[in-house]
BANU-928378 format. One record per residue (C-alpha): residue in three letters; x negated, y negated, z negated. Coordinates in nm, 2 decimals. Example, Ala and Ser with C-alpha at 12.3 -4.5 7.8 and 13.67 -1.06 7.14 Angstrom:
BANU-928378
+------+--------+--------+--------+
| type |     c1 |     c2 |     c3 |
+------+--------+--------+--------+
|  ALA |  -1.23 |   0.45 |  -0.78 |
|  SER |  -1.37 |   0.11 |  -0.71 |
+------+--------+--------+--------+
end
This chain:
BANU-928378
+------+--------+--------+--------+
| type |     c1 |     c2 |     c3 |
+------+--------+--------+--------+
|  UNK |  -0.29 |  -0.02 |   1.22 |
|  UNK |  -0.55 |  -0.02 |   1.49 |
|  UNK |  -0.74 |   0.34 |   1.31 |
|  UNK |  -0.71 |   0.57 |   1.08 |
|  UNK |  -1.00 |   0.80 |   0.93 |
|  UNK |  -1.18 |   0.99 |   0.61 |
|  UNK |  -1.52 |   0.96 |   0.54 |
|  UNK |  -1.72 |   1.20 |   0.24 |
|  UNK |  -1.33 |   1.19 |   0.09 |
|  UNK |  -1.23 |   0.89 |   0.10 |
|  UNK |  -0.98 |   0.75 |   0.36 |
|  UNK |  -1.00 |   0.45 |   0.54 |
|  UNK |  -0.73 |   0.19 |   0.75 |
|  UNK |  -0.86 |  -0.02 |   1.04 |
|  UNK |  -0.66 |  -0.31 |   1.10 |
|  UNK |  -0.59 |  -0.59 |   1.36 |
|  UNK |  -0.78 |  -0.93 |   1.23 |
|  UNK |  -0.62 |  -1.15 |   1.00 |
|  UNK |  -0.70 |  -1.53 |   0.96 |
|  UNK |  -0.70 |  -1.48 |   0.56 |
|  UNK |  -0.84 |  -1.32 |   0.28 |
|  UNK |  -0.78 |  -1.04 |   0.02 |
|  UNK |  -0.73 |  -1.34 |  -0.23 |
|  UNK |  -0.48 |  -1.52 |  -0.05 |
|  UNK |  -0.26 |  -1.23 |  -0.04 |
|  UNK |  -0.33 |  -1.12 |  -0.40 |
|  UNK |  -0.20 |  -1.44 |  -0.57 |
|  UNK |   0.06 |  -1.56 |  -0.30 |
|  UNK |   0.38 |  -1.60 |  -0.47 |
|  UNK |   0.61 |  -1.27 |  -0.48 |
|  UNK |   0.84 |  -1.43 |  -0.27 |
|  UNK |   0.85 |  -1.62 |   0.03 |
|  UNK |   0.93 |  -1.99 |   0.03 |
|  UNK |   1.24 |  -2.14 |   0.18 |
|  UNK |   1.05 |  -2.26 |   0.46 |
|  UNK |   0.85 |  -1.90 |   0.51 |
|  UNK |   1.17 |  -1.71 |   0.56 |
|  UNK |   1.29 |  -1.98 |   0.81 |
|  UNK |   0.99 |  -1.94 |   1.04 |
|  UNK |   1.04 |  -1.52 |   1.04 |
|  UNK |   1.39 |  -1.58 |   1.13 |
|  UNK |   1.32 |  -1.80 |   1.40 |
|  UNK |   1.12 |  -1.53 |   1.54 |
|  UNK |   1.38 |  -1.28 |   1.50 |
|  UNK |   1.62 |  -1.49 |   1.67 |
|  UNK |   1.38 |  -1.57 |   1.93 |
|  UNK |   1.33 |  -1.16 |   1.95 |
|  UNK |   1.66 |  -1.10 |   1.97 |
|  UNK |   1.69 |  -1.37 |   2.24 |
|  UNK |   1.49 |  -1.24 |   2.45 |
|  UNK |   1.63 |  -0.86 |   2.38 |
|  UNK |   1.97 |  -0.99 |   2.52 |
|  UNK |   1.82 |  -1.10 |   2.81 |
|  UNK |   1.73 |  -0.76 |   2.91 |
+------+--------+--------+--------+
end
């Protein structure tokens, strides 16, 4: 979250840009695809890589 404010009562989030819409996120799929959770574990790993190299 890049801000964080209320204006006349109602609260507002800023975010970072995102290269996609409110739509795409309202009718992805629940959950993610086989192929989805092996790209975020290949940047865990690649996280954790690096960590160790501390």
């Amino acid at each position: 979250m890049v801000k964080c404010f209320n204006f006349e009562g109602s609260h507002y989030a800023v975010f970072q840009h995102l290269p996609l819409t409110l739509n795409n996120i309202v009718y992805s799929p629940p959950y993610p695809t086989e192929l989805e959770l092996a790209a975020a574990l290949a940047q865990i790993v690649k996280g954790l890589k690096y960590l160790a190299s501390c």
